[in-house]
N, C-alpha and C positions, 0 to 999 in steps of 0.2 A: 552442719552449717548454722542451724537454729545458736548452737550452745557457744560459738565463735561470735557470732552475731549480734547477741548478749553479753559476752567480755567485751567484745567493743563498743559497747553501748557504757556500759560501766567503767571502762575506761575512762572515753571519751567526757562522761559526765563528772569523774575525779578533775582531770585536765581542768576542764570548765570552772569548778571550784576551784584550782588552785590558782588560774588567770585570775580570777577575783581578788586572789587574797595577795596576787602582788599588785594588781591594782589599786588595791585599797593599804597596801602598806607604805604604798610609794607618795601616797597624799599627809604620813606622820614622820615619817623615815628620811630623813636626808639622803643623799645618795653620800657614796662610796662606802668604806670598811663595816659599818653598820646594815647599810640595806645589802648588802654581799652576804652578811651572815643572816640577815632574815630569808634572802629564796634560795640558801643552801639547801635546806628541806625541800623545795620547789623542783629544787635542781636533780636531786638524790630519788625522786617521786621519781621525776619521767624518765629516769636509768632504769627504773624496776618497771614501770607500768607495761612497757611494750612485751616482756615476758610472758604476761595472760594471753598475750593472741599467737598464734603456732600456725597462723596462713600466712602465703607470700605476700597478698597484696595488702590485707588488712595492717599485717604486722609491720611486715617491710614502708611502709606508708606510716603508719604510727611512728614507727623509729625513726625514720627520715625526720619528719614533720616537729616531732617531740624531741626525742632527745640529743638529733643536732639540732636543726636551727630555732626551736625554741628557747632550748637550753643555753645557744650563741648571746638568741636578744635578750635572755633576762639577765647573763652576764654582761654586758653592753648596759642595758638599762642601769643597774645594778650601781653605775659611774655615770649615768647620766649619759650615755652614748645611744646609737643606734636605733631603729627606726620606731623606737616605743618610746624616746626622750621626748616627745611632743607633749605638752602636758595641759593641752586641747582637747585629747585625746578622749573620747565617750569610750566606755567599757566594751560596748560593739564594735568598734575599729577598732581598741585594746585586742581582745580577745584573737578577731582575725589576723592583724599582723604578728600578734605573737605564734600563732598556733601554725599556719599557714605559707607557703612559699607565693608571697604575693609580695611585694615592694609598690607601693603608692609614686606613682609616675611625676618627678620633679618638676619645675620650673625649666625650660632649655636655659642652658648656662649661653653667654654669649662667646662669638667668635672673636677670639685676637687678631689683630693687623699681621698680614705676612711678613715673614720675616725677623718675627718675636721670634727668641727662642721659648717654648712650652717646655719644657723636662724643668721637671721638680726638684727645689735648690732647698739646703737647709739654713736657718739663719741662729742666733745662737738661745733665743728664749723657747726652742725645741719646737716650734711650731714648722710647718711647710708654705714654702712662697709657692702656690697656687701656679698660676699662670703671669707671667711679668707683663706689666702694663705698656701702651707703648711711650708715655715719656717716662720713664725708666722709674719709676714707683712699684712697689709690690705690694700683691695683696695676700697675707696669712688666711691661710685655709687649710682644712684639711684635704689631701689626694681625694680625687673622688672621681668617678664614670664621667665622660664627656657625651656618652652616648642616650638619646631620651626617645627611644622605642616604644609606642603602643605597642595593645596584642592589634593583633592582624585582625583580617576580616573573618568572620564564623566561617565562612566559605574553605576559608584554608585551613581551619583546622580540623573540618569535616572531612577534606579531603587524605588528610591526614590521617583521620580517625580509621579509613576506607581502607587505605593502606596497610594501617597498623588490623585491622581482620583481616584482612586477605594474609597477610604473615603467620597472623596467629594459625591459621586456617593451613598451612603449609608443613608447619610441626607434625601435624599430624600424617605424615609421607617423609618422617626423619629415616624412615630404614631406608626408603629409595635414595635418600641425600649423603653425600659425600662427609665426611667429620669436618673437614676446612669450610663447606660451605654450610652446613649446619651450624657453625660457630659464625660462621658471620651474620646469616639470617637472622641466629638470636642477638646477636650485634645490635641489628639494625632495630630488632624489636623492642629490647630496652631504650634505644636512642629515642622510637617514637610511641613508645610508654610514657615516657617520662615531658615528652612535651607535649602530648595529650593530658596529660594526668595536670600538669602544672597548670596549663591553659583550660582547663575544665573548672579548677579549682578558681584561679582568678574572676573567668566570666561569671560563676555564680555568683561569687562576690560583688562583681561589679552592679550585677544584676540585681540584689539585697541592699547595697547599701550606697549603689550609684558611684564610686569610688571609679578616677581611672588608675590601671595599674603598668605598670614597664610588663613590655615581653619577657616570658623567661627564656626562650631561646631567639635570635636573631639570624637564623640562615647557617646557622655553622658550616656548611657544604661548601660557602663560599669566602671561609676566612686566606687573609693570604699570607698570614703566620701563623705562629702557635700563640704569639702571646694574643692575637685578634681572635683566635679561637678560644683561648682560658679566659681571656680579659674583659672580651667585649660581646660575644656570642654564643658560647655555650653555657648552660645552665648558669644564666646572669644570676639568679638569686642567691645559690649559695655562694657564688663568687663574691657577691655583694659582702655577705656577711662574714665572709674568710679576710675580706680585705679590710674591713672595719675592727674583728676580732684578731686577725691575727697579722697580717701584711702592715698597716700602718701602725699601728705600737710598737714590732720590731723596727722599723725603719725610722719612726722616729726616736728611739733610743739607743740607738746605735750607730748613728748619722754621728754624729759627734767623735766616739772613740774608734772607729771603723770608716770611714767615709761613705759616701752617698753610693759609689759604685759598688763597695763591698758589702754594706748596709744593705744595699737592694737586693743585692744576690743571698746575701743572710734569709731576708725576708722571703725571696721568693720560693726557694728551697725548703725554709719552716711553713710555709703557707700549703708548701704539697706534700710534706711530710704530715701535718695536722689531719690532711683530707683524707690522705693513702690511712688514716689510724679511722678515721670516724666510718672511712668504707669497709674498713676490717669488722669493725662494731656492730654497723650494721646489716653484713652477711654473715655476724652470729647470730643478728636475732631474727632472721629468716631460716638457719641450717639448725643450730644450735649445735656447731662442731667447730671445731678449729681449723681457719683455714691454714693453705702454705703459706700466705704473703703473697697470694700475686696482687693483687691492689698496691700492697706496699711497694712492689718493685714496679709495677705499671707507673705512679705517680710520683715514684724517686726518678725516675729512668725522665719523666714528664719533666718534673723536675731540674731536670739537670741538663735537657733541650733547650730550653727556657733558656737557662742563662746562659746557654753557649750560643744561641740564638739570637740574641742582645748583645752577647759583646762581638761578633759577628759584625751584625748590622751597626754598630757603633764604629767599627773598625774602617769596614767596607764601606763603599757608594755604589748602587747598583744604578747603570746609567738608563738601563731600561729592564721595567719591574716585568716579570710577566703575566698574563693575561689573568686575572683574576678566577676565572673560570679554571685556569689550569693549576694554578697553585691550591684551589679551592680543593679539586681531587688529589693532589699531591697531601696536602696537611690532612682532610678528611682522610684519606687512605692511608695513610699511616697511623692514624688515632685508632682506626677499625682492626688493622690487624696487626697493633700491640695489644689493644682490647682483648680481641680475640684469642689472642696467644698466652697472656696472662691470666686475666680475670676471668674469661667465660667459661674456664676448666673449671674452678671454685665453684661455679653456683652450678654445674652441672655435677660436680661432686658431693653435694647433695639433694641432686634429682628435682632443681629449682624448676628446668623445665616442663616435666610430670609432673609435679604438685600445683603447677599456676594450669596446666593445660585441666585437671584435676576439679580446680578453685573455679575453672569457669565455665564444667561442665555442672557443679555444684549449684551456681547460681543461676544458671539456666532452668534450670532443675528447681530450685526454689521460688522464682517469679514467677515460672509458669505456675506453679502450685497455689503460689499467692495470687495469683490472676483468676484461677479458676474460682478460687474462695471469691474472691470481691464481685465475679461475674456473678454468682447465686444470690450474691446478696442486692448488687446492683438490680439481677430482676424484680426481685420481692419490694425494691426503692421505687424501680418503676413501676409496679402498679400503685400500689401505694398512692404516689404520685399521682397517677390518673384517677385514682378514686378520689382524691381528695379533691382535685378539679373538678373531675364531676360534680361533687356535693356543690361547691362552691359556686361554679355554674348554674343549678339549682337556686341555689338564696339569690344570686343574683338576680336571674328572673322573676323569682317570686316578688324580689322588691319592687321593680321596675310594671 
């Protein structure tokens, strides 16, 4: 644990230096074709860096963090794009938004007059008509979330946190559990891992540098489609950065010679094909094996919902939707046990469960060890302490 604990530390302190040096390249360096080839090195770093760590969470967390979505924004940045083009930007908010799944909570976008139509039109100088005005003027902008989520109250994601032990705590009674419902417990446990982990990350932040940030998750239980569940609710952050890196450049390059319908479906298909490769990537550098592709068929199959899904709803008029609450377990339930069916074989086929059950009897094991050290020292602090008040006490009456 010790010698894992130290690659992440050395790690993490490469990273560190190399956020700097695209901070500071980006104050000589014009953006595009030239600052592209200065963080290619940047870029090439955090492919190899997460290699040193061989744990679930450390590694698996590194990779996530590093080499997609930091890797997204300093491509993004690289063109003068995405949420590190601020160039306000002090090296402490640098550093965290590039390293971290956190998004700085926008301004609310305002409401249009009912009866606008909102769907995204293209015009010929390749930009996007935003949302149409209502005396009939448009404004160019880029696609962008209409959604502007705080995190939630600490309450909730304590309670949250409560859940996710009590699950973890369940693994350990995997022989009394059935295989189908073992695969979905550990379902559920990646789902509130990961919105633990995101919302942990954020509040510190918040907490350091006073920043508000968007939720990374909003309720997914209660999406009442799939695109409300990819688009607007589940894991907003990397969605964020999929739609800025890879959904809007295909759609607006291809609007033109493919039209806006087929453009979209171009786009939304590459957008989960891109995801289905980065999740393959990063269940090698948890396993360090090759998986089957169920990621890639879980997020092609995603995929290809989506857009059957949209032309669907394009097609049809539903004269009454149903109850949000039902459709919530209809889309969540069917996320769960494609999940289950695909992807959760892969990480149990190399013993992801074992090894994280492993990692946190590991670090159990090392706090309490570092607790008992700091407690021996803490006493020797406190007397210490009290002798020195004593003394002090002392001169002070003597003065007096």
């Amino acid at each position: 644990m010790e010698g894992e604990i130290n690659n992440f530390i050395m790690v993490w302190a490469s990273i560190y230096a190399s956020i700097c040096y695209c901070y500071g390249i980006a104050k000589s360096v014009p953006e595009g074709v030239a600052r592209l080839f200065a963080y290619l090195p940047v870029v090439i770093l955090f492919i190899i860096l997460p290699f040193n760590l061989y744990s679930i969470h450390l590694g698996g967390t590194t990779a996530l963090f590093i080499t997609w979505l930091a890797n997204f924004k300093i491509l993004l940045f690289a063109f003068g794009m995405g949420p590190l083009s601020d160039p306000s930007l002090p090296l402490s908010h640098f550093f965290v938004l590039a390293c971290f799944p956190i998004e700085v909570q926008a301004n609310p976008i305002p409401k249009y007059p009912q009866g606008v139509d909102e769907s995204p039109k293209f015009v010929p100088n390749g930009k996007y008509l935003g949302k149409p005005l209502a005396n009939g003027h448009t404004k160019l902008s880029v696609i962008r979330k209409t959604s502007n989520t705080r995190l939630k109250p600490p309450s909730y994601y304590v309670k949250k946190a409560l859940l996710l032990t009590f699950l973890v705590s369940l693994t350990l009674y995997k022989d009394h559990l059935s295989t189908k419902a073992f695969m979905v417990l550990h379902c559920m446990y990646i789902f509130l891992g990961l919105e633990c982990m995101f919302a942990g990350v954020a509040t510190l932040v918040h907490v350091l540098l006073g920043l508000e940030f968007e939720a990374p998750f909003d309720d997914p239980y209660l999406s009442n489609s799939l695109q409300d569940f990819w688009g607007r609710r589940w894991n907003r952050i990397v969605s964020s950065i999929l739609r800025s890196a890879v959904y809007n450049p295909i759609l607006r390059n291809f609007s033109r010679t493919l039209g806006i319908k087929r453009a979209f479906n171009l786009a939304i298909l590459v957008t989960f094909f891109v995801s289905a490769l980065m999740h393959e990537l990063m269940f090698y550098y948890m396993g360090r094996t090759w998986s089957k592709w169920g990621c890639t068929r879980f997020f092609v199959i995603q995929g290809l919902c989506y857009v059957v899904e949209d032309g669907l709803r394009r097609k049809f008029t539903v004269a009454r939707p149903l109850p949000r609450l039902m459709t919530g377990v209809i889309i969540f339930g069917f996320e769960i046990i494609l999940f289950s069916w695909l992807v959760i074989p892969e990480l149990l086929g190399f013993n992801a469960d074992v090894r994280a059950l492993e990692e946190y009897m590991a670090l159990v094991k090392f706090m309490m060890s570092l607790g008992q050290a700091w407690k021996g020292r803490g006493y020797y602090l406190l007397v210490n302490v009290e002798a020195s008040w004593t003394k002090l006490n002392k001169v002070m009456r003597s003065m007096l």
